[in-house]
Backbone as a ProteinNet text record, in pm:
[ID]
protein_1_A
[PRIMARY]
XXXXXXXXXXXXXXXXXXXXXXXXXXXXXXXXXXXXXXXXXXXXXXXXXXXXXXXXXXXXXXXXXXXXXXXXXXXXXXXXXXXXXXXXXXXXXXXXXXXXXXXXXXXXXXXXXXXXXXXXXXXXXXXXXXXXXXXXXXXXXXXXXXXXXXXXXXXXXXXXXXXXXXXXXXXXXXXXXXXXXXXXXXXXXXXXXXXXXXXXXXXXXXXXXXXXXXXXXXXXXXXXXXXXXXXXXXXXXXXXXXXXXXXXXXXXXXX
[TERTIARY]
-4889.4	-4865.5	-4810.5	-4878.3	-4773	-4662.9	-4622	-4455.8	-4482.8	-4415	-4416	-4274.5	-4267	-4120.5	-4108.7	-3961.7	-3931.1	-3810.7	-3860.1	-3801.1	-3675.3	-3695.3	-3583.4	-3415.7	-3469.2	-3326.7	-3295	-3321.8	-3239.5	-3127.5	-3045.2	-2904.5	-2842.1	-2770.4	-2735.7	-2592.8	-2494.9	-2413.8	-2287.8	-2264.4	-2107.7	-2052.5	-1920.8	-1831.4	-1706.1	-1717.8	-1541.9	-1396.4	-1296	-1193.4	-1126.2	-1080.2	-954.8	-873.7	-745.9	-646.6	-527.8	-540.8	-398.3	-301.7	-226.4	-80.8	-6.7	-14.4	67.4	229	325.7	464.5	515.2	680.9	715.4	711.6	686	676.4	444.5	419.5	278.4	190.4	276.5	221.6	153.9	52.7	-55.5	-1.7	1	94.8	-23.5	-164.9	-231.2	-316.5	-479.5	-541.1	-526.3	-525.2	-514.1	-639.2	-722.1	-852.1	-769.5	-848.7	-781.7	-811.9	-918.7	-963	-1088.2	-1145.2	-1262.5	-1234	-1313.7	-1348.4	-1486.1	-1490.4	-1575.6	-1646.5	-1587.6	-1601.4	-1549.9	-1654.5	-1597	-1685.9	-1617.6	-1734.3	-1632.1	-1754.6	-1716.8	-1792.1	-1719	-1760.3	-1700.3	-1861.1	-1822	-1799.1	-1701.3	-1711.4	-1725.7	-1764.7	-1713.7	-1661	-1610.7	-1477.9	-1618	-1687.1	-1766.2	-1681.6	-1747.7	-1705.7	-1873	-1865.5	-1980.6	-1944.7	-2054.9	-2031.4	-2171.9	-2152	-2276.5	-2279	-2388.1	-2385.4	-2367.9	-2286.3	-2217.4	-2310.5	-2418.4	-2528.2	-2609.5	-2616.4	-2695.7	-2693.3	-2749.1	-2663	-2689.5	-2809.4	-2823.5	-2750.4	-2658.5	-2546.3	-2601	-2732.1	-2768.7	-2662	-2667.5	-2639.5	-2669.1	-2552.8	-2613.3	-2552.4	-2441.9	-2378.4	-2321.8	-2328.1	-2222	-2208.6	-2085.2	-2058.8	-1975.3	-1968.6	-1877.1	-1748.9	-1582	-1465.8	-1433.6	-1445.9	-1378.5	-1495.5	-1467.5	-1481.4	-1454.2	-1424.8	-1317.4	-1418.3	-1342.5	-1420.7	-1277.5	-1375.1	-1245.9	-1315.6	-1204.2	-1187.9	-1252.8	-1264.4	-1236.5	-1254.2	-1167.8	-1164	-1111	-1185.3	-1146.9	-1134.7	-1023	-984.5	-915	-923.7	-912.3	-819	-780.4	-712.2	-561.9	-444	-294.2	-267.8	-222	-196.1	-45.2	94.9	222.5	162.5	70.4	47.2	-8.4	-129.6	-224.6	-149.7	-42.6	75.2	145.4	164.7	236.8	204.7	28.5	-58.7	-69.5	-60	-135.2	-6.2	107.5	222.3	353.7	303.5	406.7	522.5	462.4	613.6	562	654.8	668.5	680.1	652.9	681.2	825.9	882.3	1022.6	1053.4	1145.5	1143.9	1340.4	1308.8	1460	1442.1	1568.2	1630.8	1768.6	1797.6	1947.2	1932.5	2085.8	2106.2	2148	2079.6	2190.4	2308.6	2433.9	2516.3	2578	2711.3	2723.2	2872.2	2838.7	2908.5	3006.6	3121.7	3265.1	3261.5	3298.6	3365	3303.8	3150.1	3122.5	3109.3	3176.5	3236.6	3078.9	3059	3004	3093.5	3070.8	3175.3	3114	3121.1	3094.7	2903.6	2895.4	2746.5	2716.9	2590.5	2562.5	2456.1	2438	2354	2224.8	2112.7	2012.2	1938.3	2045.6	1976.3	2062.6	1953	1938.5	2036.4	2095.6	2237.2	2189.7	2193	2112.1	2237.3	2253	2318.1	2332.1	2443.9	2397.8	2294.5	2262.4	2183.4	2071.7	1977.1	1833.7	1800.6	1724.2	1661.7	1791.4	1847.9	2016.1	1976.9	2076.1	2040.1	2211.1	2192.5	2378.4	2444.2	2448.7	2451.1	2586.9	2664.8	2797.6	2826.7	2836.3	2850.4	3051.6	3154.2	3240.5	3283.7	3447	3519.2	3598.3	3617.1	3745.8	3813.4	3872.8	3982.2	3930.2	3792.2	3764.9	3728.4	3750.6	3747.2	3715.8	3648.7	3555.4	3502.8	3438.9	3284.9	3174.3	3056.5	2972.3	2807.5	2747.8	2676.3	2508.9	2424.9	2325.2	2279	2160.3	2038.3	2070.6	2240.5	2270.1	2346.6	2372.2	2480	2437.3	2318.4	2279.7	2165.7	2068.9	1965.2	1931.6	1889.5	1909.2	1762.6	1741.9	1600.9	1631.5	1615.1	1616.5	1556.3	1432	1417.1	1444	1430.1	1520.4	1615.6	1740.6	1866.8	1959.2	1879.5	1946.1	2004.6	2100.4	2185.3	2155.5	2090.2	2055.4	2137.8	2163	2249.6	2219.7	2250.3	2135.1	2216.7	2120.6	2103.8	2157.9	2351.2	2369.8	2396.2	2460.6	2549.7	2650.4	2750.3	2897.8	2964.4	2876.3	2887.3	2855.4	2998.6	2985.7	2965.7	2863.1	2863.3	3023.3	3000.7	3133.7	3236.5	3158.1	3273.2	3238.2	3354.8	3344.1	3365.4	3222.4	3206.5	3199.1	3219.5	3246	3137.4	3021.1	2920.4	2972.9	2930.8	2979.7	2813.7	2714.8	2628.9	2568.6	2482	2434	2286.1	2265.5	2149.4	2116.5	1989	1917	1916.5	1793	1770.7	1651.5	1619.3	1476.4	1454.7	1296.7	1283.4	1181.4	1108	1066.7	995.3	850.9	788.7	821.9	880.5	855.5	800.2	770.9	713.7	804.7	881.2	989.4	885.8	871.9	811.1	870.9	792.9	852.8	917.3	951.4	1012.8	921.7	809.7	754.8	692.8	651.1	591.1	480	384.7	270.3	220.1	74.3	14.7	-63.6	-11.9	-151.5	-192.3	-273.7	-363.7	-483.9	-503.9	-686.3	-745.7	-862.2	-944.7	-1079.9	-1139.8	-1229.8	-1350.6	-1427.4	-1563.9	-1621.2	-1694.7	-1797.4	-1893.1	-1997.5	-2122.2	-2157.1	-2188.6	-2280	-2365.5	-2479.3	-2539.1	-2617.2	-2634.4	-2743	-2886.3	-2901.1	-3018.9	-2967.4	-3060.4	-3053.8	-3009	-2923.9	-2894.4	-2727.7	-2731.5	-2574.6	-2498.7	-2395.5	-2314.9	-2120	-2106.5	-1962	-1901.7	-1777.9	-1750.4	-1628.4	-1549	-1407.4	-1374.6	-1240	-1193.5	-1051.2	-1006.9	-903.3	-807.3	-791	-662	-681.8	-670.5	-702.5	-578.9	-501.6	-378.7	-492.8	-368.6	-416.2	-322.9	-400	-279.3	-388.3	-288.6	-286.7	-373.8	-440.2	-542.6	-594.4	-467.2	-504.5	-398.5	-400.2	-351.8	-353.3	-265.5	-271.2	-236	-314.4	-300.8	-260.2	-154.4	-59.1	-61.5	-105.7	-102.7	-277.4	-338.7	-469.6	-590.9	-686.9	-805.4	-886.6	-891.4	-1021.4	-940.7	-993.6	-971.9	-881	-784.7	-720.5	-757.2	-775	-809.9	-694.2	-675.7	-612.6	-748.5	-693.2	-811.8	-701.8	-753.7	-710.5	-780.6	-749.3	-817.4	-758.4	-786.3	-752.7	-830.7	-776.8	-852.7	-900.9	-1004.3	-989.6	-907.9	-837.1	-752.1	-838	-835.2	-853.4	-766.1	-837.9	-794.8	-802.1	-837	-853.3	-791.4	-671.9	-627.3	-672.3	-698.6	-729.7	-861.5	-961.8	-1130.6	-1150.7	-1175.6	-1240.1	-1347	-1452.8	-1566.1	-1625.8	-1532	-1600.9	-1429.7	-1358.2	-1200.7	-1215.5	-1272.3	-1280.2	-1338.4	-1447.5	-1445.8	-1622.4	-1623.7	-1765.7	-1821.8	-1959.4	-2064.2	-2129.4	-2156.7	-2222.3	-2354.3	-2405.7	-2525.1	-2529.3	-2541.2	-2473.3	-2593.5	-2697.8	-2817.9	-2905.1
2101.2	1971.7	1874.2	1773	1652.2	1607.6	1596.2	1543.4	1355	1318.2	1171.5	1141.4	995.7	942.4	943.8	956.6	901.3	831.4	719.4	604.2	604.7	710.5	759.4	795.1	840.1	883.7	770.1	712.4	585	532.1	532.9	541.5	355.2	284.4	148.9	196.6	250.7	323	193.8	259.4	202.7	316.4	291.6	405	363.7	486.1	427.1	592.6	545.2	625.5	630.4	738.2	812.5	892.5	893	923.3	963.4	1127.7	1220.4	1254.6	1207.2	1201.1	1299.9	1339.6	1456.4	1460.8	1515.4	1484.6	1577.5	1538.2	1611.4	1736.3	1805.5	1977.3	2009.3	1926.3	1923.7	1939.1	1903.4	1904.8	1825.4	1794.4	1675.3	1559.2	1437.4	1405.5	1342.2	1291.9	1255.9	1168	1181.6	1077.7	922	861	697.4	632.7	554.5	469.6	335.8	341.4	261.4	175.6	90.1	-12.4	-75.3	-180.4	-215.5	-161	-84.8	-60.5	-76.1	-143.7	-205.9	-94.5	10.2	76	213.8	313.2	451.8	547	579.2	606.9	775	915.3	1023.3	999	1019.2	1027.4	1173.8	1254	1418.6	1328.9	1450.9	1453.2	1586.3	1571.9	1742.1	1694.2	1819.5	1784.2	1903.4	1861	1974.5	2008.7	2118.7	2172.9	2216.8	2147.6	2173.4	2236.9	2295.9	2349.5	2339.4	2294.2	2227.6	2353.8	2353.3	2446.6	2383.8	2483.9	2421.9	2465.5	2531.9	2646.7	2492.3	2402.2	2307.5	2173.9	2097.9	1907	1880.2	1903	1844.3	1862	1985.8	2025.4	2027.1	2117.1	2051.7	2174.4	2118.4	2184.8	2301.6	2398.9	2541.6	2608.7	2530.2	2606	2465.7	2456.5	2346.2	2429.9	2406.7	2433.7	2371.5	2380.3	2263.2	2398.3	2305.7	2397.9	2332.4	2233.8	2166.2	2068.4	2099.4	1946.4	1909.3	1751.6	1717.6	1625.9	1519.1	1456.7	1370.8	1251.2	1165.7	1077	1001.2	939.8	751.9	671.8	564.8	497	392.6	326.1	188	101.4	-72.5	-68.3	-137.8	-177.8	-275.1	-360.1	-507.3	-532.2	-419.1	-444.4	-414.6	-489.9	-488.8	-469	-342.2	-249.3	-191	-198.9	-125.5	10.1	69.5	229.8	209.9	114.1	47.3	44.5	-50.5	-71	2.7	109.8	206.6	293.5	329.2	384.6	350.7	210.6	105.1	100	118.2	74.2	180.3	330.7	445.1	429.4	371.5	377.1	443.7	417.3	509.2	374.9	377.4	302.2	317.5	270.4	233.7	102.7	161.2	-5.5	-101.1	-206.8	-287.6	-307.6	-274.2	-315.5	-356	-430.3	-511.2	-539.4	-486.5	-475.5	-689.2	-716.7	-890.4	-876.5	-965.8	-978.7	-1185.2	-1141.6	-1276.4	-1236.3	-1359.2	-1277.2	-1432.1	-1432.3	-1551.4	-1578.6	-1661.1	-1697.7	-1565	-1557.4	-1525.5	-1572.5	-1525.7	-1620.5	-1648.2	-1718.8	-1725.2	-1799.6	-1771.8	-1864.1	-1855	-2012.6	-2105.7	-2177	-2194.8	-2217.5	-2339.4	-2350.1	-2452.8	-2544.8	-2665.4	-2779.4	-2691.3	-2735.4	-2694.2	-2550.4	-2454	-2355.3	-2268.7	-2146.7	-2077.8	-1988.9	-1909.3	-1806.8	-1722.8	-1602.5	-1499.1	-1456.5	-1479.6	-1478.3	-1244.6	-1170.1	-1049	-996.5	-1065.5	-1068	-1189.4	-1132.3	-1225.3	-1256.2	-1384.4	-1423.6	-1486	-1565.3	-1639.7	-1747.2	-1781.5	-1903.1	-1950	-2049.1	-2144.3	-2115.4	-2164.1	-2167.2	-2267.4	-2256	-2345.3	-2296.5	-2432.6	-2416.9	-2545.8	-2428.6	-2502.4	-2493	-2530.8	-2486.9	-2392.2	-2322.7	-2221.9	-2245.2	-2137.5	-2173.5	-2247.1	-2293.6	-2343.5	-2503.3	-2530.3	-2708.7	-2752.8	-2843.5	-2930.7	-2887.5	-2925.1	-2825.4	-2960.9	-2900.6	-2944.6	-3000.8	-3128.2	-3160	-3057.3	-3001.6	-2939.1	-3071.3	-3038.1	-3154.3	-3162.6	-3292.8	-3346.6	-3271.6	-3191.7	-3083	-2962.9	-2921.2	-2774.5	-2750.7	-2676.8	-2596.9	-2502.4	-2447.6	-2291.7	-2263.4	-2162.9	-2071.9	-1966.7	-1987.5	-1908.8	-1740.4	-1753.7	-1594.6	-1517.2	-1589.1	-1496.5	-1443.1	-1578.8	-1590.2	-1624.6	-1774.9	-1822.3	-1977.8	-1977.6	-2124.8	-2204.3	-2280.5	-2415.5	-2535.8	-2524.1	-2621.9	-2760.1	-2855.6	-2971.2	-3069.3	-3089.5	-3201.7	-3287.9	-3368.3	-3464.7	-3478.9	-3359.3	-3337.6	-3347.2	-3318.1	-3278.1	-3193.5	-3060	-2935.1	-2927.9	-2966.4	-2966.2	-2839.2	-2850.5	-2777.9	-2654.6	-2503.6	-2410.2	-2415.8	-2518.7	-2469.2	-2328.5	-2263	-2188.3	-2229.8	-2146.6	-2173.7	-2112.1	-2099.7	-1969.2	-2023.6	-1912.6	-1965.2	-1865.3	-1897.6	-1874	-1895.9	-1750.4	-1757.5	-1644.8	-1677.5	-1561.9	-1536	-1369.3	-1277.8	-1253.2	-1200.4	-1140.1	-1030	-902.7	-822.6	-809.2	-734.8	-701.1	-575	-551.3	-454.2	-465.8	-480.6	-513.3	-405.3	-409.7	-267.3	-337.3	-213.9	-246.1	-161.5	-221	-99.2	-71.2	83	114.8	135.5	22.4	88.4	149.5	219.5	298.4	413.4	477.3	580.4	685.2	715.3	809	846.8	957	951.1	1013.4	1034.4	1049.8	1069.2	1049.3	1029	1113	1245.2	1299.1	1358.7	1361.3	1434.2	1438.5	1445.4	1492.7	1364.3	1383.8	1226.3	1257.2	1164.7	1222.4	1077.6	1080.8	981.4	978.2	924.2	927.5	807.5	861.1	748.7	686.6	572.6	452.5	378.8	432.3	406.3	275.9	139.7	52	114.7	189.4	257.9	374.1	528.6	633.5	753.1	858.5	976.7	952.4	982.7	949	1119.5	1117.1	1227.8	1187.6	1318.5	1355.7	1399.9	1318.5	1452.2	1440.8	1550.3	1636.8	1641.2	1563.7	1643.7	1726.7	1819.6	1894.6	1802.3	1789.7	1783	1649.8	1536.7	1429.3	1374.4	1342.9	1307	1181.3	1103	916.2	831.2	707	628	492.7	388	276.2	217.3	118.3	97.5	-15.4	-135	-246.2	-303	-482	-561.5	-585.7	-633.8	-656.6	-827.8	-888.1	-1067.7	-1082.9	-1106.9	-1191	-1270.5	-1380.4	-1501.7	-1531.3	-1562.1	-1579.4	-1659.9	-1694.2	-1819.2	-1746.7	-1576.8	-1497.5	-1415.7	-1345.4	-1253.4	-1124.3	-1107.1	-988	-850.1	-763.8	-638.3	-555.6	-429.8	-285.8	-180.9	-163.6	-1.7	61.3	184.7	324.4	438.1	506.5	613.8	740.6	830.4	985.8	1076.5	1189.9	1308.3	1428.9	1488.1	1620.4	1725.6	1784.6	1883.5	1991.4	2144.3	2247.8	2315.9	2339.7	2407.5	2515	2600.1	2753.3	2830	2815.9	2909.4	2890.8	2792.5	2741	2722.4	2719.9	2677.3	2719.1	2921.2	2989	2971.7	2908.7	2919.3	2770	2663.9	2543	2455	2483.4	2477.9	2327.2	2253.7	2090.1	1992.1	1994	1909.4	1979.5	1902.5	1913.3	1824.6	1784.1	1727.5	1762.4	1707.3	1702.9	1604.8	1668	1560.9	1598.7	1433.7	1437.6	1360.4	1301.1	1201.1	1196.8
144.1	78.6	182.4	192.4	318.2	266.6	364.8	346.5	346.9	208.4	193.4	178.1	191.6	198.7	59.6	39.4	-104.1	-127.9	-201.6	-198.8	-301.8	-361.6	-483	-394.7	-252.6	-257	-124.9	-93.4	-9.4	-98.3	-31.7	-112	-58.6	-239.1	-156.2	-304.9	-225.7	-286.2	-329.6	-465.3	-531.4	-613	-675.3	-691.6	-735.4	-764.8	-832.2	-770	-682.8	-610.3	-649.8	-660.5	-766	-612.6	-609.9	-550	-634.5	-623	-700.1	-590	-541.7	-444.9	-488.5	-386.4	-389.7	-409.6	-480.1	-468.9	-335.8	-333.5	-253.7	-215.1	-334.2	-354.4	-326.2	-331.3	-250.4	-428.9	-531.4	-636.8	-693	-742.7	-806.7	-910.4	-881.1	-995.3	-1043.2	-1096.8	-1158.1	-1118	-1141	-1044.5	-1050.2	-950	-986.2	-955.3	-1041.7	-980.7	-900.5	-744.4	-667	-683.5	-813.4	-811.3	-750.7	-733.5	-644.2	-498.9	-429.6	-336	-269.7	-172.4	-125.9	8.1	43.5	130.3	154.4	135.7	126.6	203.6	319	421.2	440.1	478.9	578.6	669.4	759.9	895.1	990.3	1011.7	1082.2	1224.5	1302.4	1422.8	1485.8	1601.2	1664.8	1808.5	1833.3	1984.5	2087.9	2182.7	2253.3	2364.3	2447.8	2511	2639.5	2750.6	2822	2943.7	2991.6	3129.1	3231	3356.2	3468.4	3547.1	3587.6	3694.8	3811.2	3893.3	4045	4173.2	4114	4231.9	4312.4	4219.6	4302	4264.3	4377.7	4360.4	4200.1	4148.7	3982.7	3911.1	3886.6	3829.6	3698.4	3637.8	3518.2	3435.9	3288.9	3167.5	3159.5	3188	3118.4	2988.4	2952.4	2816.1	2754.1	2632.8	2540.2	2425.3	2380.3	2215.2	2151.1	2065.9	1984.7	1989.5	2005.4	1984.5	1867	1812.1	1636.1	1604.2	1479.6	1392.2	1274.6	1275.7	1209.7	1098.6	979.3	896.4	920	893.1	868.7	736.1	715.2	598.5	623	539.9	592.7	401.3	367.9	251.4	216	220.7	198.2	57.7	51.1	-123.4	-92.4	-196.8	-276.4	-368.3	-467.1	-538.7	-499.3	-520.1	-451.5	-579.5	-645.5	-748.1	-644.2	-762.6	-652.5	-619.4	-623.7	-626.2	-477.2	-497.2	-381	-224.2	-289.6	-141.3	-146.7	-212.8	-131.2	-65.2	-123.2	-17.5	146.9	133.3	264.6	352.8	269.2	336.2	355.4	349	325.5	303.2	163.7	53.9	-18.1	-178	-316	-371	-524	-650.4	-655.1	-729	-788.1	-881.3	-983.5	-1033.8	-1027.8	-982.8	-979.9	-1153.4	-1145.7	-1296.1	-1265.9	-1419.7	-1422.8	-1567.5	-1592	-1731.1	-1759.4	-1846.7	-1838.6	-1888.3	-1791.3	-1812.1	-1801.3	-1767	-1646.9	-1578.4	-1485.4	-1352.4	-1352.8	-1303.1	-1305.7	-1123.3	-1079.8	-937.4	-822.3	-844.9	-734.9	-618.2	-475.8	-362	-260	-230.4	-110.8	-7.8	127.9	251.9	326.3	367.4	498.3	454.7	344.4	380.9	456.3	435.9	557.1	478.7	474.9	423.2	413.6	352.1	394.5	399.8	316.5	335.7	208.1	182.6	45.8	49.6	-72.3	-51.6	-136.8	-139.4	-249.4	-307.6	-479.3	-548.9	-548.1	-629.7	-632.4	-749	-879.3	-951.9	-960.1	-1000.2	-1040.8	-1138.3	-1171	-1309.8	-1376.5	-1298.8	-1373.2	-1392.8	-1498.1	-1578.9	-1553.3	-1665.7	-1673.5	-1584.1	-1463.8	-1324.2	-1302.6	-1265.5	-1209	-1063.8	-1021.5	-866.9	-827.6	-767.3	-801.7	-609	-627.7	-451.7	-536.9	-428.6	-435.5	-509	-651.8	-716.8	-811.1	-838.1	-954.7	-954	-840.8	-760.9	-631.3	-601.2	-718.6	-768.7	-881.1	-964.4	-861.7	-873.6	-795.3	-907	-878.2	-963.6	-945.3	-1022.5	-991.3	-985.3	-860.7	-801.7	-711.9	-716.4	-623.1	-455.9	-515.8	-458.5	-412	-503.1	-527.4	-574.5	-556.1	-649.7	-733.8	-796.9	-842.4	-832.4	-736.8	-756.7	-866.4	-983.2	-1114.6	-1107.8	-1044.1	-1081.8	-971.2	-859	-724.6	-724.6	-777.8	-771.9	-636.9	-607.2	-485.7	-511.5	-451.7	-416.3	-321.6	-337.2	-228	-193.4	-66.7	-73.2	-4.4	-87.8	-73.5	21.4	174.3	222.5	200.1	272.9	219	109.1	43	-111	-89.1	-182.2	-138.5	-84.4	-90	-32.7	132.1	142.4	307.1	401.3	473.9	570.6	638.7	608.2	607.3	471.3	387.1	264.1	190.1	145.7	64.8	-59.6	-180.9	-312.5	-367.5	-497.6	-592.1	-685.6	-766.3	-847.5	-999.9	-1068.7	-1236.2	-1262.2	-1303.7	-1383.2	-1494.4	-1555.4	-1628.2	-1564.1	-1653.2	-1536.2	-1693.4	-1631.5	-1736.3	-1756.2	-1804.9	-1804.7	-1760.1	-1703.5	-1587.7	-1557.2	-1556.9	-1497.3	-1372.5	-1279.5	-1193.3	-1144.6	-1125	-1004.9	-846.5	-792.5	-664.7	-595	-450	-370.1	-238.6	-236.5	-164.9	0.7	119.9	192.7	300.3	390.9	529.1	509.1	334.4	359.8	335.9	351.8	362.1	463.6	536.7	664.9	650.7	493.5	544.7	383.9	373.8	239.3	232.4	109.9	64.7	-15	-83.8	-219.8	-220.6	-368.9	-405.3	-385.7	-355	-338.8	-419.3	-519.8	-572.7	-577.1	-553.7	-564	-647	-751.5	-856.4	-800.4	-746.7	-728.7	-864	-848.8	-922.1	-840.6	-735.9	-673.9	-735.6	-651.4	-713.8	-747.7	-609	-566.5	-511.7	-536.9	-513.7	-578.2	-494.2	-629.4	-633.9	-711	-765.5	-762.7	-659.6	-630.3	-659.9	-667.9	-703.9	-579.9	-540.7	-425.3	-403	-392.1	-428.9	-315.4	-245.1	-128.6	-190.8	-134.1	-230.8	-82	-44.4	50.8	169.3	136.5	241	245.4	388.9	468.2	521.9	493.4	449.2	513.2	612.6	660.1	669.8	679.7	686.6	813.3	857.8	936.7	916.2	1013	1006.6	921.4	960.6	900	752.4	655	534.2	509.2	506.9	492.3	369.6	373.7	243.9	269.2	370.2	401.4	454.2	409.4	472.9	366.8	458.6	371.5	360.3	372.6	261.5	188.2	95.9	44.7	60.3	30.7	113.5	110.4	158.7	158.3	208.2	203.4	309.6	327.7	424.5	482	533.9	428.9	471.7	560.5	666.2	718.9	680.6	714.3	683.8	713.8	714.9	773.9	644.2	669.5	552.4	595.2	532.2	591.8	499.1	569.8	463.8	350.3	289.7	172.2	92.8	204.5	225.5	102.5	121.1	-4	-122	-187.9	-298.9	-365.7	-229.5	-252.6	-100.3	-85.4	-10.6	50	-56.6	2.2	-10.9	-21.8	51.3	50.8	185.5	208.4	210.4	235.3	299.7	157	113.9	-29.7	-57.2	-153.8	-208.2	-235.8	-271.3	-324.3	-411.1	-518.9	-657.6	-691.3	-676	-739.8	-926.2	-901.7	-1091.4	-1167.8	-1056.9	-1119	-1034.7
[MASK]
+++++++++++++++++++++++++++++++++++++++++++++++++++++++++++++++++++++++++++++++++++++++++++++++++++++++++++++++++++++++++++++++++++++++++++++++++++++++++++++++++++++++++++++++++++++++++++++++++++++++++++++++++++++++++++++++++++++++++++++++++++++++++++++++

């Protein structure tokens, strides 16, 4: 029978990435879809090993073999999800909270015209800005600002609040809970990684890595005139104990 092309399996691939992170104890805490991803590439390598012969000037090739090879990872995503940046940015989730209260003659000293004072609670409201001891009280606008959900004191340009005075602020806080993303304290990312093709065109595959160690790769523009992205790289690690007879991941053809 001749061999013909077939146009069925040229692949113009999309997908959807799921990432289960591993906890500290190397345990699965549940897959996460990373959102639009624009880019999800393996890439094999191998490390060779050659040897020339020295009998004469050509020195041609008489032995090569491969001593390793490795797979690496590579993944562009779009979506800035706290899970996302803590991937991109080896942190953890966490959330700031603050019960509302209000707080009397909290001190600040020496501020300076022109510049912001971070109150110890956020999201304050009924805001009094006085001197030491309760005097002068100080006019908001003219004197002062309030960045409300930060919780900073501005001190305005040519107010009364002279340059090195110390001021005591009197406000109320809210209650909050806040996601944040704790970064730098982790030193390395890793879990299950799982693919589900939605190919435009071609066969649509599944594929399981049990164990991919994941890092950051490249700039993250919080400030920029396109679109922001992170790319992640990573390696497959094996997974021998667990999946004997295919330690590194699998492939599924599912369509």
């Amino acid at each position: 029978m001749p061999e013909v092309v077939n146009g069925n399996n040229i692949l113009l691939g999309r997908g959807k990435i799921y990432f289960d992170r591993f906890d500290s104890g190397g345990v699965r805490t549940g897959e996460l879809f990373l959102g639009n991803c624009p880019t999800f590439e393996i890439t094999p390598t191998s490390e060779d090993i050659k040897k020339y012969s020295s009998a004469d000037r050509s020195a041609d090739l008489i032995a090569s073999d491969v001593l390793r090879t490795t797979l690496a990872i590579r993944i562009v995503g779009d979506e800035f999800s706290k899970e996302n940046l803590a991937m991109a940015l080896f942190g953890d989730t966490a959330t700031l909270a603050q019960t509302g209260s209000t707080v009397t003659a909290e001190e600040i000293a020496g501020v300076l015209q022109g510049r912001y004072y971070a109150l110890a609670m956020r999201q304050v409201s009924l805001v009094t800005v006085t001197g030491t001891g309760g005097t002068p009280t100080y006019t908001v606008d003219d004197d002062y600002k309030v960045d409300a959900t930060t919780g900073r004191i501005y001190i305005v340009e040519g107010g009364a609040i002279t340059d090195l005075s110390d001021i005591e602020v009197d406000y109320t806080y809210g209650t909050i809970a806040l996601p944040t993303v704790r970064g730098m304290n982790q030193t390395s990312v890793k879990g299950y990684l799982r693919f589900i093709g939605d190919p435009a065109r071609g066969p649509k595959y599944e594929c399981e890595i049990w164990r991919a160690s994941m890092r950051a790769d490249g700039a993250i523009g919080f400030i920029s005139d396109e679109y922001a992205s992170f790319t992640m790289t990573g390696d497959i690690e094996s997974d021998a104990a667990n999946h004997p007879n295919e330690p590194h991941y699998r492939l599924i053809r599912i369509a």
